[in-house]
Every structure is written in structure tokens, then in C-alpha cells.
C-alpha positions as CSV (number, residue, x, y, z in Angstrom):
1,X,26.5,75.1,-160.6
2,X,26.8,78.6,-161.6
3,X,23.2,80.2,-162.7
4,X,25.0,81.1,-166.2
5,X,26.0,77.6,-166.9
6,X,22.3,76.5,-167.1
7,X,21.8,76.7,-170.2
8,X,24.9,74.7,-171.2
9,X,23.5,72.1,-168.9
10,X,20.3,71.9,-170.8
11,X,21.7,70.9,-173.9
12,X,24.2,68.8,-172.5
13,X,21.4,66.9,-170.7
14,X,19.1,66.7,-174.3
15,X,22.2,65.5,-176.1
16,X,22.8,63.0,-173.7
17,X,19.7,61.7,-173.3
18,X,19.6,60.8,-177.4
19,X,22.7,59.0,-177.3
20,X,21.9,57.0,-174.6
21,X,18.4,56.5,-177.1
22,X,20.8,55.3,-179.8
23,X,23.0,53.6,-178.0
24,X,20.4,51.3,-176.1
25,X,18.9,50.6,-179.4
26,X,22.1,49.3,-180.8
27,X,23.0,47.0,-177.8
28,X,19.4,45.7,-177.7
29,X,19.3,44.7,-181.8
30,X,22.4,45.7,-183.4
31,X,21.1,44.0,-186.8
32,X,18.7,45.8,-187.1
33,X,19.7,49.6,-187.2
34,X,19.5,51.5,-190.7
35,X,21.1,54.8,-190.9
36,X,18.7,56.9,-193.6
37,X,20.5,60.3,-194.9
38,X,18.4,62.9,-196.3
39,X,19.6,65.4,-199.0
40,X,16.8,68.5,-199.6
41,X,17.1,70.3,-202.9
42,X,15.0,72.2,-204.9
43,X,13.8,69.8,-206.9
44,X,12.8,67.6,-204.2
45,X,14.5,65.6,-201.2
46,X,16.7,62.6,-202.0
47,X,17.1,59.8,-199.2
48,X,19.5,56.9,-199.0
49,X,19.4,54.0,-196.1
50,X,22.6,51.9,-195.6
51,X,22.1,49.0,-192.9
52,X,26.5,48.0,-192.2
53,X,27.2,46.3,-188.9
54,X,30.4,48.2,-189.3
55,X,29.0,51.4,-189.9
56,X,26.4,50.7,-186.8
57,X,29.6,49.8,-184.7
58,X,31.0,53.2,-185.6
59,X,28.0,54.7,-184.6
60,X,28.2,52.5,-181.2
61,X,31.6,53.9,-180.4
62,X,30.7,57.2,-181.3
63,X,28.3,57.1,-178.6
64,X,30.5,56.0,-176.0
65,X,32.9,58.5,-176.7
66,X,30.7,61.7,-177.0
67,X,29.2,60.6,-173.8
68,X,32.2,60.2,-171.7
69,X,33.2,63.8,-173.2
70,X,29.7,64.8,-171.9
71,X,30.0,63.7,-168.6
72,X,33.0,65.0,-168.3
73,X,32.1,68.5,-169.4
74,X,29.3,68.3,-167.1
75,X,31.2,68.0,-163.7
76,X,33.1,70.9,-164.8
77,X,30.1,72.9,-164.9
């Protein structure tokens, strides 16, 4: 790997590593993931949590994907 490319590889790596985090948690207990969005304003920060198996099984194959593109980009490094 070229010295230059190191950096890319460091992110690639972190990024990674959290989707396999989220992805491990959703094969292990797929019921039980909640998605909680955050909104800051001025006035204060507004949150909603949504628990959807098919919003978890989005999530899931988002996973997948991103980390097959990862890999991917990594071996062209």
C-alpha cells in the first residue's frame, strides 16, 4: 500500500469496524434494535425512536452492502 493511501485506510478501517458493530447487533437480537434521530435547534434538541423490523432489515442490508463496497475499495488501495 502506497504511504499516501494511509489515511484512506484509516477511515475505511473505523467505518468498517462500526458496521460490523451494527450488524452483529442486529443478527444477535433483531427485535430489539431502536433507531433514535436527533434534531438540534435553538430551542432545544428534539428526538424520535422508531423500533420497525423493516426499517432494521434496511439497516441490515445496508450494512452488507457498504461493507462489500469497503472491502472492495480496500484491495484497491
Amino acid at each position: 500500500m502506497k504511504i499516501e493511501n494511509l489515511d484512506t485506510a484509516v477511515r475505511y478501517k473505523e467505518r468498517r469496524e462500526n458496521l460490523l458493530k451494527v450488524k452483529s447487533l442486529i443478527e444477535r437480537n433483531p427485535s430489539s434494535v431502536v433507531v433514535e434521530l436527533h434534531e438540534s435547534r435553538h430551542d432545544g434538541t428534539k428526538s424520535e425512536k422508531v423500533q420497525d423490523d423493516c426499517l432494521t432489515g434496511i439497516i441490515h442490508k445496508y450494512c452488507e452492502d457498504t461493507l462489500a463496497l469497503i472491502d472492495k475499495a480496500i484491495e484497491q488501495l
